[in-house]
C-alpha positions in Angstrom: 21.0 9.6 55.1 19.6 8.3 58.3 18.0 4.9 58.2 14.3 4.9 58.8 14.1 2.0 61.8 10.3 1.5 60.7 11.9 -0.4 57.4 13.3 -3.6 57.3 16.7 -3.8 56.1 16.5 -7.5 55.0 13.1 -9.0 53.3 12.2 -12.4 55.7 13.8 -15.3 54.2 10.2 -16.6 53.6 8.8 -13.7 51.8 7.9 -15.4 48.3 6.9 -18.6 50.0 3.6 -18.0 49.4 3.9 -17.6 45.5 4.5 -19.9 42.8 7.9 -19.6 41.1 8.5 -20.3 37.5 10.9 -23.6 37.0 13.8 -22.9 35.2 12.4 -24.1 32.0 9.6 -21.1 32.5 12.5 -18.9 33.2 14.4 -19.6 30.1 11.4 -19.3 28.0 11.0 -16.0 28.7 14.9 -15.4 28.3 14.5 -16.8 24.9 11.5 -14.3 24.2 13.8 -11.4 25.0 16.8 -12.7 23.3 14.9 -13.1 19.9 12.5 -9.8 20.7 15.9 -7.7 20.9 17.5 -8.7 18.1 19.0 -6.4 15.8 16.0 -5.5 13.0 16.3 -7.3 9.9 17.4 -10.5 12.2 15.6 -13.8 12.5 18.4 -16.0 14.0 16.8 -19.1 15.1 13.2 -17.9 14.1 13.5 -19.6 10.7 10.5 -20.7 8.6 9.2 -24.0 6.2 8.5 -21.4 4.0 10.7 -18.1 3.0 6.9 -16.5 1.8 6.0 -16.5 5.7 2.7 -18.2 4.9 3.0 -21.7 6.8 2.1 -21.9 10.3 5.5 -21.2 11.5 6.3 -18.0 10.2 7.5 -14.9 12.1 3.6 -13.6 13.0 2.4 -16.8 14.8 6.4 -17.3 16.8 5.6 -13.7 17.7 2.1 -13.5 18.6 2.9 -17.0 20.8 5.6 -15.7 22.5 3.4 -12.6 23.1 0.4 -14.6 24.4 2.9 -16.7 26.7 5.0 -13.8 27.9 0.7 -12.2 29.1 0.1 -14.9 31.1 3.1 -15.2 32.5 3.1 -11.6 33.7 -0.7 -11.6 35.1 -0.6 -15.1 36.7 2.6 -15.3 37.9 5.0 -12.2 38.3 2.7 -9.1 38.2 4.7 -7.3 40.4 7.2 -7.0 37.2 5.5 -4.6 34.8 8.9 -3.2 33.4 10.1 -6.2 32.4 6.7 -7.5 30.7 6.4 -4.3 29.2 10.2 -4.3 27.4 9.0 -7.5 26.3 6.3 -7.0 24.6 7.5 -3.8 23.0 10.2 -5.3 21.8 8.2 -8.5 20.4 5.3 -5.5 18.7 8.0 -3.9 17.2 9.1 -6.9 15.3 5.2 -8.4 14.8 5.5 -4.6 13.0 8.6 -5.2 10.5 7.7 -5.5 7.0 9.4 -9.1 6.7 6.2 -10.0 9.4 3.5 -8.6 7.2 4.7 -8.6 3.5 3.7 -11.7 2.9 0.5 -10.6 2.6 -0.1 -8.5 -0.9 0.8 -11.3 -2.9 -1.5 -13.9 -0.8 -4.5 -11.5 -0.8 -4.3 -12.1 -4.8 -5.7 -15.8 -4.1 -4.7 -18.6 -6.7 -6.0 -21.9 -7.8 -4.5 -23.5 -5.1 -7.1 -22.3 -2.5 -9.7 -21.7 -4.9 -9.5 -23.9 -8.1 -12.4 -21.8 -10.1 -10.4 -18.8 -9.9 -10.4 -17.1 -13.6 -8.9 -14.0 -12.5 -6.8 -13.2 -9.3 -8.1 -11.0 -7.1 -7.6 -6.9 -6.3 -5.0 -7.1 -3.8 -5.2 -5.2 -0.5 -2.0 -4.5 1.7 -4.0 -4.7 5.4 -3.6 -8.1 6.7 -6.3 -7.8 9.3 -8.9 -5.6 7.6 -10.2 -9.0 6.2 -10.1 -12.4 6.1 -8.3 -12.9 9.5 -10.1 -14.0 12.8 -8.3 -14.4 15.9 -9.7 -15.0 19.4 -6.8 -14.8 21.9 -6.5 -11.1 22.1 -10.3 -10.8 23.0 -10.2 -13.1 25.6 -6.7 -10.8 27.0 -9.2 -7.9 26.8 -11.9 -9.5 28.4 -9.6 -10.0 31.5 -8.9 -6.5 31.3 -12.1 -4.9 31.1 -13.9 -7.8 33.0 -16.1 -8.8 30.7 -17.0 -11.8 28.5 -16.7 -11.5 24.9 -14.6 -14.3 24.1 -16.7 -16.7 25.4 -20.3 -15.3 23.7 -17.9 -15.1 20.6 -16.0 -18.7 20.8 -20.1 -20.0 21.5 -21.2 -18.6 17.9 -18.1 -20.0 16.2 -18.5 -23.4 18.0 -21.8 -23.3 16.6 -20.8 -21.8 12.8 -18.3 -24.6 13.1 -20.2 -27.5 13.7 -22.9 -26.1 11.4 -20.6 -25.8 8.8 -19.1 -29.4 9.5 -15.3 -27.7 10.2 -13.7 -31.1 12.0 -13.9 -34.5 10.2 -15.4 -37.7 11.4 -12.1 -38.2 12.7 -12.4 -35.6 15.0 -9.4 -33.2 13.4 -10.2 -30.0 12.3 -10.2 -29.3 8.2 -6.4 -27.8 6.9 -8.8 -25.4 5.2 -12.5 -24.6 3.6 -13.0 -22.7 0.1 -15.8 -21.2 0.6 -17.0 -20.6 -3.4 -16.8 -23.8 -4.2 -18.2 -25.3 -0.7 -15.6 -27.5 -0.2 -13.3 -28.9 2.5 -9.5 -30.1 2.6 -9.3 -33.0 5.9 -6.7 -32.6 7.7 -3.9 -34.9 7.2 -2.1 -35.0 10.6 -2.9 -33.8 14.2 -0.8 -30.9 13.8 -2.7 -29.1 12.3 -5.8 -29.6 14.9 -3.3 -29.5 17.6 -2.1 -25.6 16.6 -5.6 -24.9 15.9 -7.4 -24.9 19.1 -3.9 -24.0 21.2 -4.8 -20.3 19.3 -8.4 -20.5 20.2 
């Protein structure tokens, strides 16, 4: 095949100067996404959890759904040029949010308990869904509204700000409750910043 002499045969050695590069801590981030996002199903190698139930805040939804959100920005702010790569990615990391050790949790939770809500006579009617109640999250909007252009998260965020203050949902300390039961009104304070601290890095 001839060579075209309109294209170059070398890119200019200063052809990504003017774009930000990731350092190689970005870089191996998003090799560690891959590594754990293509593991064999039924695997969880260094993806391990406080609790086996998967109800804590470092079970396999909340590693997934963070690596997802990270691996989003990354790709839109600073390699959009590489959609194939992104979009293994996050297949791979869906497929997994999709496994039933992700989700299974759930049943038995939905039942409630005197934990959570101490006037509790009978459990509840279980539902298999985990989002069709009871579960609020913000991120994804704000994704969408970057997307479509528009501004949902933040009319949204606004109202819960509001609900939230209302509803006194950070102690005088400034930290945001662990939790709020809301039959009986009442509040557990948070007992550490890490709570408050995982909180509003999902908001």
């Amino acid at each position: 095949m001839k060579h075209n002499p309109d294209l170059l045969k070398n890119l200019p050695a200063d052809f990504l100067a003017g774009h930000d590069k990731l350092s190689r801590e970005q870089a191996g981030h998003l090799r560690h996404f891959h590594n754990l996002a293509t593991q064999r199903d039924g695997e969880w190698g260094v993806m391990g959890s406080q609790d086996p139930g998967q109800e804590w805040l470092d079970s396999y939804r909340y590693q997934l759904a963070t690596m997802a959100y990270a691996a989003g920005a990354a790709h839109f702010h600073r390699l959009p040029a590489l959609r194939s790569i992104f979009q293994s990615l996050l297949s791979g990391l869906i497929h997994k949010m999709l496994r039933r050790e992700v989700w299974g949790y759930w049943f038995l939770t939905s039942h409630s308990g005197k934990f959570v809500d101490p006037d509790i006579k009978r459990l509840r009617q279980p539902w298999a869904d985990p989002v069709v109640k009871e579960n609020i999250m913000i991120i994804a909007m704000r994704y969408n509204d970057v997307r479509d252009g528009t501004n949902v998260a933040t009319e949204v965020l606004s109202k819960y700000t509001a609900a939230w203050e209302a509803k006194g949902m950070a102690g005088p300390n400034g930290l945001f409750i662990s939790w709020y039961s809301p039959k009986q009104d009442t509040k557990r304070p948070a007992l550490d910043l890490g709570f408050t601290a995982w909180s509003v890095t999902l908001s």
